[in-house]
ROGUSE-619837 format. One record per residue (C-alpha): residue number from 1; x, y, z; residue in one letter. Coordinates in nm, 3 decimals. Example, Ala and Ser with C-alpha at 12.3 -4.5 7.8 and 13.67 -1.06 7.14 Angstrom:
<recs>
<n 1 X 1.230 Y -0.450 Z 0.780 res A>
<n 2 X 1.367 Y -0.106 Z 0.714 res S>
</recs>
This chain:
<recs>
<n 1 X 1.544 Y 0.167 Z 4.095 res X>
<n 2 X 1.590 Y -0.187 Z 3.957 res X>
<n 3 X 1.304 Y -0.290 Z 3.715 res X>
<n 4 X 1.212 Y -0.594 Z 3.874 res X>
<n 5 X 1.165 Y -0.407 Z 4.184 res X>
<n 6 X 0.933 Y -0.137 Z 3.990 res X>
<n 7 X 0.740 Y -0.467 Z 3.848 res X>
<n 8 X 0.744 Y -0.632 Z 4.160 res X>
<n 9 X 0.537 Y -0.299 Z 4.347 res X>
<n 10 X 0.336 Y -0.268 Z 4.053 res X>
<n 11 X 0.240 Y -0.580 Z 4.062 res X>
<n 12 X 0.182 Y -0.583 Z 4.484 res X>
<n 13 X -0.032 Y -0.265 Z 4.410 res X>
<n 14 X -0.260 Y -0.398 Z 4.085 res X>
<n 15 X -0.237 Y -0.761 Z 4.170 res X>
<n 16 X -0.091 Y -1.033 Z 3.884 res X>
<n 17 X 0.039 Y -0.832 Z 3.573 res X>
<n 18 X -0.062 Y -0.962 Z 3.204 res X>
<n 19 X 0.253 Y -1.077 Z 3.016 res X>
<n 20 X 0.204 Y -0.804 Z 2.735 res X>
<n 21 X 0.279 Y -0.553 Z 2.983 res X>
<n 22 X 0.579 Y -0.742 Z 3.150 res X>
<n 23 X 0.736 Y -0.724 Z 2.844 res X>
<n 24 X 0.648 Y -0.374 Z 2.720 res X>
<n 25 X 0.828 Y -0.302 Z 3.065 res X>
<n 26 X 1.120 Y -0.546 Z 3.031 res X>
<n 27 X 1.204 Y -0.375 Z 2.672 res X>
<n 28 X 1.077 Y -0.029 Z 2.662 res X>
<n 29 X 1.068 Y 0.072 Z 2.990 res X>
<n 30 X 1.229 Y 0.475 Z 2.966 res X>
<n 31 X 1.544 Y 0.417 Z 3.208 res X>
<n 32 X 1.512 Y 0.061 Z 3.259 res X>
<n 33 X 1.435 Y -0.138 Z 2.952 res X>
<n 34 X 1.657 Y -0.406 Z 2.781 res X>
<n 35 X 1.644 Y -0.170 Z 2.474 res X>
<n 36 X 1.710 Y 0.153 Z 2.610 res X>
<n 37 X 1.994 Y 0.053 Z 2.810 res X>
<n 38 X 2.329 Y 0.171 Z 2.748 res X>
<n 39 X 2.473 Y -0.157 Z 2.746 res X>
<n 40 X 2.482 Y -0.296 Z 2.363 res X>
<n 41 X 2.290 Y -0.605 Z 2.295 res X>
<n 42 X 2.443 Y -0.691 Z 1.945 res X>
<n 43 X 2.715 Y -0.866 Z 1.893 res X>
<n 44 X 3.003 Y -1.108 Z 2.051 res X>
<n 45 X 2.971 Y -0.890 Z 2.345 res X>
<n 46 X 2.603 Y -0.901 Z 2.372 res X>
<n 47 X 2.372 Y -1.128 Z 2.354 res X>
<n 48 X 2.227 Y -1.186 Z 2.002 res X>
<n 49 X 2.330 Y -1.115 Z 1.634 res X>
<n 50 X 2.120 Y -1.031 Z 1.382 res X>
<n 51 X 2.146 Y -0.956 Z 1.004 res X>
<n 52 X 2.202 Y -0.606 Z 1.038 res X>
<n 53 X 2.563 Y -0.664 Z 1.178 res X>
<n 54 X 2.683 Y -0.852 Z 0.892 res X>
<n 55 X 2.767 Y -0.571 Z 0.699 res X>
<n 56 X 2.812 Y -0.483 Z 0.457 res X>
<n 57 X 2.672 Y -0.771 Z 0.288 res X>
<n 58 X 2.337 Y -0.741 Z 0.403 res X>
<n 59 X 2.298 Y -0.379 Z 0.342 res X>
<n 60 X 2.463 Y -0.444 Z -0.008 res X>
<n 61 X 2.235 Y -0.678 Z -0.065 res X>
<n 62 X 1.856 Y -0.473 Z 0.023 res X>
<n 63 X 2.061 Y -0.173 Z -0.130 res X>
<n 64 X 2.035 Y -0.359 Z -0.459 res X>
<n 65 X 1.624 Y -0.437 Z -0.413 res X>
<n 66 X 1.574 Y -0.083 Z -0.256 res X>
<n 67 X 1.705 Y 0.034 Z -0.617 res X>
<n 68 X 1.544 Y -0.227 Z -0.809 res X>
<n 69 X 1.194 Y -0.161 Z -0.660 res X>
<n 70 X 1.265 Y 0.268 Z -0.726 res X>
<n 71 X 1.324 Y 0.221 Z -1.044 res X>
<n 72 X 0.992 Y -0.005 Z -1.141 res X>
<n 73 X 0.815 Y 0.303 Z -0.979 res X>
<n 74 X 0.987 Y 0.511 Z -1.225 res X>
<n 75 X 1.257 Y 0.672 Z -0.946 res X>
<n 76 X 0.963 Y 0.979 Z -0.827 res X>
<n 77 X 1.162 Y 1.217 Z -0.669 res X>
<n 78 X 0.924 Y 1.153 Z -0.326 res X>
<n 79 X 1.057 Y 0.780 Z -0.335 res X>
<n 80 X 1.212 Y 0.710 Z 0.032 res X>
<n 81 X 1.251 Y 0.418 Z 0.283 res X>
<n 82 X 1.102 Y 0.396 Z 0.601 res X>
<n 83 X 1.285 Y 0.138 Z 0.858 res X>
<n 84 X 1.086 Y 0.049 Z 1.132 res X>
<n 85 X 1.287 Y -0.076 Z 1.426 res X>
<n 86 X 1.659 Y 0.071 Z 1.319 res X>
<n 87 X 1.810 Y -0.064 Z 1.620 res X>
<n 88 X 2.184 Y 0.096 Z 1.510 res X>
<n 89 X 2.155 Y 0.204 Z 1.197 res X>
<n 90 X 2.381 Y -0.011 Z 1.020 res X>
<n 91 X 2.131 Y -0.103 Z 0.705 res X>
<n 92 X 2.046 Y 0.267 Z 0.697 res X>
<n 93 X 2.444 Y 0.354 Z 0.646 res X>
<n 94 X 2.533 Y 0.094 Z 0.439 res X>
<n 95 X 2.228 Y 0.178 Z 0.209 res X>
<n 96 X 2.332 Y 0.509 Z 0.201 res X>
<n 97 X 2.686 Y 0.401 Z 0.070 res X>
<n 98 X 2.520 Y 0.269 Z -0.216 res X>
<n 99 X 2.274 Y 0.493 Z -0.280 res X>
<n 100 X 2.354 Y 0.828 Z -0.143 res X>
<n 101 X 2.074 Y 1.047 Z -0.247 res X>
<n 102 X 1.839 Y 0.812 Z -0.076 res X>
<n 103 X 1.610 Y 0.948 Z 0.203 res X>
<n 104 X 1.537 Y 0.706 Z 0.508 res X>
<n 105 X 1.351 Y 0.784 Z 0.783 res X>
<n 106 X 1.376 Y 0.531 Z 1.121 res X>
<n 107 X 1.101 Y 0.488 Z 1.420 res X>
<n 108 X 1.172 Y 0.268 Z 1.672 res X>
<n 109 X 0.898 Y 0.155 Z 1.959 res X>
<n 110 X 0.722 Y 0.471 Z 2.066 res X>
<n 111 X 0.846 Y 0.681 Z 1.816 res X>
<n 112 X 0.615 Y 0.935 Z 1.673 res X>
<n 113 X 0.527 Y 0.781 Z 1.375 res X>
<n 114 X 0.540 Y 0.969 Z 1.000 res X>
<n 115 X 0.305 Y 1.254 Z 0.912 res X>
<n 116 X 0.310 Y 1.216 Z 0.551 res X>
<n 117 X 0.207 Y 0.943 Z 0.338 res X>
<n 118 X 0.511 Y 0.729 Z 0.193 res X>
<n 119 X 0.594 Y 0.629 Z -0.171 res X>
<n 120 X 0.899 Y 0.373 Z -0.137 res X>
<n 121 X 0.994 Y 0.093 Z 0.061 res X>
<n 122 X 0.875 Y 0.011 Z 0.465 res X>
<n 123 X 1.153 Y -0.173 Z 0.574 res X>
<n 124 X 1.072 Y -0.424 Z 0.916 res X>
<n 125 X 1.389 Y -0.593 Z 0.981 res X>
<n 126 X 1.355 Y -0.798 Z 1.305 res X>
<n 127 X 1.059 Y -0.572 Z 1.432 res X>
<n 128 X 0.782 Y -0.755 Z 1.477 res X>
<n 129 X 0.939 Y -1.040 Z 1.722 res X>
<n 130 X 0.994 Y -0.735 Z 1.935 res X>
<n 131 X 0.631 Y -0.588 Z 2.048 res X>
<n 132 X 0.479 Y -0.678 Z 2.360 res X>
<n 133 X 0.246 Y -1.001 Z 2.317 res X>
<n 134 X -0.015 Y -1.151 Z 2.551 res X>
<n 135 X 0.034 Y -1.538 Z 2.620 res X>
<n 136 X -0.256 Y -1.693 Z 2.633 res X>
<n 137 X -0.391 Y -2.069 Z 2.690 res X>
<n 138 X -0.625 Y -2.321 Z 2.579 res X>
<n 139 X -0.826 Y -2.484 Z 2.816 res X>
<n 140 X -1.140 Y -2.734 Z 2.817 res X>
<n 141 X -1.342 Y -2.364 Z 2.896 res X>
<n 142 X -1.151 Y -2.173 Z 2.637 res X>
<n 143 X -0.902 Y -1.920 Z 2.596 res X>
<n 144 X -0.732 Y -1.795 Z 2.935 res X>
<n 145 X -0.487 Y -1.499 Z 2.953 res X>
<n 146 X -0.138 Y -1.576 Z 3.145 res X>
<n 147 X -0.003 Y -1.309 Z 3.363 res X>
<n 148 X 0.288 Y -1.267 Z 3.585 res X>
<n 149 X 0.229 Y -1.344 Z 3.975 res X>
<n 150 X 0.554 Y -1.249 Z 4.257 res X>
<n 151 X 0.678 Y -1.561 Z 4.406 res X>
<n 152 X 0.992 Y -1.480 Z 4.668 res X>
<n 153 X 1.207 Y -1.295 Z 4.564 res X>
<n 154 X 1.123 Y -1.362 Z 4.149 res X>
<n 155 X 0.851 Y -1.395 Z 3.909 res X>
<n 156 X 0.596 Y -1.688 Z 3.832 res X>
<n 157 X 0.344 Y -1.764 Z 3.597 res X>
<n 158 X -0.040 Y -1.727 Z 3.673 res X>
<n 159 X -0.336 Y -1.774 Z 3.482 res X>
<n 160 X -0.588 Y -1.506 Z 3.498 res X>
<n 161 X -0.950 Y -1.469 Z 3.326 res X>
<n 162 X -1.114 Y -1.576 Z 3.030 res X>
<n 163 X -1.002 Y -1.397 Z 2.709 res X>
<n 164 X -1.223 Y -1.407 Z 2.348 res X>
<n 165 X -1.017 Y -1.606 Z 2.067 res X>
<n 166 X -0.886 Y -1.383 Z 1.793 res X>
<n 167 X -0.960 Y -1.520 Z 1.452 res X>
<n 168 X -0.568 Y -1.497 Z 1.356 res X>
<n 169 X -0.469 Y -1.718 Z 1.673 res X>
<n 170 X -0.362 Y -2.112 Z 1.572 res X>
<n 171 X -0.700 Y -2.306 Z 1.664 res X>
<n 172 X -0.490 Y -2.526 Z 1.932 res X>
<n 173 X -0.575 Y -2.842 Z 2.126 res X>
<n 174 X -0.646 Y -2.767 Z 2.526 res X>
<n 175 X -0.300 Y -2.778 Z 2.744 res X>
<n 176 X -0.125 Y -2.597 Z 2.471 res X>
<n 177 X 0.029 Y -2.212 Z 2.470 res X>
<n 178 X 0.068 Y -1.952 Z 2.218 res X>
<n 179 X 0.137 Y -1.602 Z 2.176 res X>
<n 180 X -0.128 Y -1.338 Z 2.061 res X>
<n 181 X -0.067 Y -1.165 Z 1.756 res X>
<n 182 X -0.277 Y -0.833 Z 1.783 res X>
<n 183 X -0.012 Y -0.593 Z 1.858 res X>
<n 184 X 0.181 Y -0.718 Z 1.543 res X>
<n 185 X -0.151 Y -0.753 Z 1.316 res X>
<n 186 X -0.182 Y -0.348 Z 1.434 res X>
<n 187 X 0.133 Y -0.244 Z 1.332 res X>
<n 188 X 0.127 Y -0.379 Z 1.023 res X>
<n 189 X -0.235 Y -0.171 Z 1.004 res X>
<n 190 X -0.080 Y 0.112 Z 1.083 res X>
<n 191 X 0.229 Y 0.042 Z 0.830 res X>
<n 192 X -0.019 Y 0.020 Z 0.549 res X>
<n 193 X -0.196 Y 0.281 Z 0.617 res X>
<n 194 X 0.129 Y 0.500 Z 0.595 res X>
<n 195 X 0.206 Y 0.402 Z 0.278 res X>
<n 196 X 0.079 Y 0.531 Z -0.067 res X>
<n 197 X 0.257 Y 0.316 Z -0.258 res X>
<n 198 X 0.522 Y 0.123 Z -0.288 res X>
<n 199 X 0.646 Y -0.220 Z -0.070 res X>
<n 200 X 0.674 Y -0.360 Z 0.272 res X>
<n 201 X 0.953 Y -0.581 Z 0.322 res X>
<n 202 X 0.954 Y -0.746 Z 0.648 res X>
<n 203 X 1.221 Y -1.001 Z 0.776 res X>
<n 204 X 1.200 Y -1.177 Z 1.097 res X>
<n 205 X 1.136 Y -1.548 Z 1.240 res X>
<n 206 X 0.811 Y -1.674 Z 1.260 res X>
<n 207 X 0.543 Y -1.982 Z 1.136 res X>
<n 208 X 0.248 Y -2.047 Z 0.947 res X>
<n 209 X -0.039 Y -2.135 Z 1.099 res X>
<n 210 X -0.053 Y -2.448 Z 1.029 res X>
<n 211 X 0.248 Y -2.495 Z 1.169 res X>
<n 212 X 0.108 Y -2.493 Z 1.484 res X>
<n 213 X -0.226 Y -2.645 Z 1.428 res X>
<n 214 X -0.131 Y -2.935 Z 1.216 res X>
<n 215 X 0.281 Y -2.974 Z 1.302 res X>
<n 216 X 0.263 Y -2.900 Z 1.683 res X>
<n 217 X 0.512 Y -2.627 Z 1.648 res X>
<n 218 X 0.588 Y -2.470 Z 1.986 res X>
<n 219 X 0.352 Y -2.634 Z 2.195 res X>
<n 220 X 0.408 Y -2.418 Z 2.501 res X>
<n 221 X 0.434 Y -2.086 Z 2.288 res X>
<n 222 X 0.695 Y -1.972 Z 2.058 res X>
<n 223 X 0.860 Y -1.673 Z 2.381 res X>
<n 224 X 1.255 Y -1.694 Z 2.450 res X>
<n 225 X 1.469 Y -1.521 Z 2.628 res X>
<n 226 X 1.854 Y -1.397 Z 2.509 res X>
<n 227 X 2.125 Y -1.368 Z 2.705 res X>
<n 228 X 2.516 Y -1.379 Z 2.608 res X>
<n 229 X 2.430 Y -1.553 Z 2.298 res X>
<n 230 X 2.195 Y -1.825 Z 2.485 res X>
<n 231 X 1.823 Y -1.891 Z 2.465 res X>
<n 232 X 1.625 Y -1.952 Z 2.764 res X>
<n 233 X 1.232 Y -2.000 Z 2.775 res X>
<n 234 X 1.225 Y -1.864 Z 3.094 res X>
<n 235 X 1.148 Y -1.494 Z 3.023 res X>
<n 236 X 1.044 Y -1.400 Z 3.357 res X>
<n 237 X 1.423 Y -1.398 Z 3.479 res X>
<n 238 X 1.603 Y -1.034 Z 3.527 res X>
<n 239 X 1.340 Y -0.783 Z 3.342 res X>
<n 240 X 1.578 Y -0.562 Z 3.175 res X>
<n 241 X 1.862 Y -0.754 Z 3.081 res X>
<n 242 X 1.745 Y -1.009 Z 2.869 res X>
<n 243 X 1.614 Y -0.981 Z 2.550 res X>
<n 244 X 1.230 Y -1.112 Z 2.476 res X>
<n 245 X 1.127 Y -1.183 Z 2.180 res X>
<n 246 X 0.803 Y -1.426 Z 2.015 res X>
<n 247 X 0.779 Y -1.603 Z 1.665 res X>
<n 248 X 0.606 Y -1.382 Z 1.459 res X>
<n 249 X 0.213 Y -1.499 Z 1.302 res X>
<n 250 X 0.307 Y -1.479 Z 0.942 res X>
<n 251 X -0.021 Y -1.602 Z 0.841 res X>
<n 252 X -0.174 Y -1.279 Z 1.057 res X>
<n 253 X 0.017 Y -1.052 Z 0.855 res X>
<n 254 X -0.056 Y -1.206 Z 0.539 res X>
<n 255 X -0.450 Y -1.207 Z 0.664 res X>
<n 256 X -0.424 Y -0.826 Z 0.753 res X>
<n 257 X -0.216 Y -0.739 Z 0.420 res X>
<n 258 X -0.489 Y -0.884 Z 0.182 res X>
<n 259 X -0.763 Y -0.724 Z 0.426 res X>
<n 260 X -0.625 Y -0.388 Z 0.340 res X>
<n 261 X -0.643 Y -0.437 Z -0.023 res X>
<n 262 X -0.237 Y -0.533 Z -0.050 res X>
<n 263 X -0.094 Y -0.772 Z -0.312 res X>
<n 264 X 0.100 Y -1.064 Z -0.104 res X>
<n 265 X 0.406 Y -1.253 Z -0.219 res X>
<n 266 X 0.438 Y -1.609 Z -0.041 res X>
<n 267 X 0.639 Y -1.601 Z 0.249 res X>
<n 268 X 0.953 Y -1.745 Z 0.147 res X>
<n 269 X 1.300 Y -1.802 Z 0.341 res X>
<n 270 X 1.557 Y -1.561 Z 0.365 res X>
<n 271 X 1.787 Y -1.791 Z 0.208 res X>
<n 272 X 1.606 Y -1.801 Z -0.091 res X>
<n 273 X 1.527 Y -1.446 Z -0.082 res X>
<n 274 X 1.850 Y -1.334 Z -0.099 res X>
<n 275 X 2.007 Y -1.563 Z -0.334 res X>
<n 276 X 1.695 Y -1.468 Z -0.582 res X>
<n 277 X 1.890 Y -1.087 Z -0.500 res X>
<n 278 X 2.245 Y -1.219 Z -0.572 res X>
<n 279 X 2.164 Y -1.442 Z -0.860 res X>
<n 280 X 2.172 Y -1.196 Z -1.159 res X>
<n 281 X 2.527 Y -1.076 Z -1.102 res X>
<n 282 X 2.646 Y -1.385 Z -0.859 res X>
<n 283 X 2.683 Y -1.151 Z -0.564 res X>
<n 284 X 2.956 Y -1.000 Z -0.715 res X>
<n 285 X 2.843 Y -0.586 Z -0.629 res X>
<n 286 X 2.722 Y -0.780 Z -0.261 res X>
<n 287 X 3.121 Y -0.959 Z -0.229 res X>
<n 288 X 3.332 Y -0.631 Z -0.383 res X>
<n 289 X 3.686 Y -0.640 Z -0.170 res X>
<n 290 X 3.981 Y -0.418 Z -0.211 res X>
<n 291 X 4.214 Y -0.721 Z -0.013 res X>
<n 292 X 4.177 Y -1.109 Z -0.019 res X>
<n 293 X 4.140 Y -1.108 Z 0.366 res X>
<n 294 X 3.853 Y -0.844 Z 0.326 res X>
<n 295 X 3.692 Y -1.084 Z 0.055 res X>
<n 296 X 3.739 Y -1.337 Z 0.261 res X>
<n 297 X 3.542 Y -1.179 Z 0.549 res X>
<n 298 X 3.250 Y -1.070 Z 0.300 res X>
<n 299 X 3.204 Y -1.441 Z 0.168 res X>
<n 300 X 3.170 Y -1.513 Z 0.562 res X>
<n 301 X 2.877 Y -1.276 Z 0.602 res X>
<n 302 X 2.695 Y -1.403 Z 0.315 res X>
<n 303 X 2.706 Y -1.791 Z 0.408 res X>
<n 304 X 2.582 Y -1.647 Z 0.778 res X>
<n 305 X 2.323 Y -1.484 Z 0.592 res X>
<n 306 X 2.225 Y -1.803 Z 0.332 res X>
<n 307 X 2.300 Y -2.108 Z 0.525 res X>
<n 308 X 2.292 Y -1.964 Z 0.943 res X>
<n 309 X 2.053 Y -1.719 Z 0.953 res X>
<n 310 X 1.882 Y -1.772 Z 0.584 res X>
<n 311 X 1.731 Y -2.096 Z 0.739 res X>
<n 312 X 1.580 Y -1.957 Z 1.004 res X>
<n 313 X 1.464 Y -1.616 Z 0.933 res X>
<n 314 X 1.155 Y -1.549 Z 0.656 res X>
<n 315 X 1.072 Y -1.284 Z 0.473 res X>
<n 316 X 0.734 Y -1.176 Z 0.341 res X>
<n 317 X 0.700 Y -0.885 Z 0.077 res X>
<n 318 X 0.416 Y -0.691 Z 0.053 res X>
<n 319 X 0.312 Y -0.434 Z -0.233 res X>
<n 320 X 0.063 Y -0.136 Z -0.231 res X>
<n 321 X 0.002 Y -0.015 Z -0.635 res X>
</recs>
């Protein structure tokens, strides 16, 4: 069955469907989903890169903090890495490349998550833009949750009931949009309760808060959709072959970090971030080439990294002593 013909009856049979579970549908449904389908979203042939595909660069590069952090622990022989949201693998085999006797564990969405406590590194590249989020809007009565409503042959938006403010939301002006943040305030929770000690390191696109309460920043909500390398606000169109994805509430995670007795570095960009990694031996374990041309292609990955995606993408680190 097509999935927008399983959302369309679910939605005929429950009435208007809440966004958050739209998009848990439109990603993770079991057969259907956008990230359980065979087809490969990364890539020129897909629809999106990301960091992990410039390799080996990138995995050069958190192979080199990975070590750094294991040895200011004192290298314990329980020290591991936990990547949340491996999508390929690619950092995992690059990291292993570098350091072999390393032992990473991935969990995607819906994964059983790890049994034992973790001393290491929690590694959430491009995870948290990911989970299922609720859109919700202010209005001169409050907070209303947006849902999904059938219109012909598609999808619309509708605005259902009243919905209580979370304290991590922006405080916006009426008319305006956002995102909810609970599902990725709980899954940072549930990261930091997993680990005994060690770091979080978590890379993704996202805002401050007062980004949006004193800059305007995404007045109609932060959601895009991804398709062949183009981004489209309307995420409604063909569940299951689009990507979805929202801005992630750094100041929620920072919030939820402290609240669980965490030590918080400033959010900074990934373009600094990196070049603070590449600094002490001016990239040069990060840009080793046997060839010219094959130097030539690593010195392309890092500028992607620094100057494309470094300006967008931010990365907060978290520690747990």
């Amino acid at each position: 069955m097509d999935l927008a013909q399983l959302i369309a009856d679910e939605i005929r049979a429950d009435g208007p469907m809440p966004f958050r579970r739209f998009m848990e549908l439109a990603l993770y449904h079991p057969r259907l989903g956008y990230y359980v389908s065979q087809r490969d979203p990364f890539g020129t042939s897909g629809d999106f890169y990301t960091n992990a595909q410039l390799q080996p660069v990138f995995g050069r590069l958190l192979a080199q903090q990975v070590d750094l952090w294991r040895q200011e622990l004192g290298c314990p022989e329980e020290f591991s890495v936990l990547e949340v949201g491996p999508g390929r693998g690619e950092i995992e085999t690059q990291v292993r490349e570098c350091i072999p006797e390393i032992d990473w564990t991935g969990v995607d969405y819906g994964d059983p998550w790890p049994g034992r406590p973790l001393t290491g590194v929690v590694l959430c590249n491009e995870f948290f833009d990911a989970l299922p989020v609720d859109s919700v809007e202010r209005t001169g009565d409050g907070w209303r949750l947006r849902g999904v409503e059938l219109r012909g042959n598609g999808f619309c938006w509708q605005t259902l009931g009243p919905v209580r403010a979370d304290d991590a939301w922006p405080d916006v002006q009426p008319g305006r949009r956002i995102e909810s943040c609970d599902s990725q305030v709980a899954a940072l929770r549930r990261i930091c309760e997993t680990l005994r000690r060690g770091w979080i390191l978590v890379i993704d696109y996202g805002y401050a808060r007062t980004e949006i309460e004193r800059a305007g920043r995404f007045p109609d909500g932060s959601l895009m959709g991804y398709s062949r390398h183009r981004a489209d606000p309307d995420v409604l169109l063909e569940p299951g072959r689009r990507d979805i994805t929202a801005h992630v509430n750094f100041s929620a995670l920072e919030d939820a970090a402290r609240e669980a007795g965490l030590e918080v570095t400033p959010v900074t960009s990934q373009q600094s971030y990196l070049l603070g990694l590449g600094e002490p031996d001016s990239f040069a374990r990060a840009l080793e080439a046997e060839s010219e041309r094959a130097a030539t292609l690593l010195r392309m990955q890092l500028k992607t990294l620094i100057f494309g995606l470094g300006e967008t993408f931010r990365v907060l680190v978290l520690r747990k002593r």
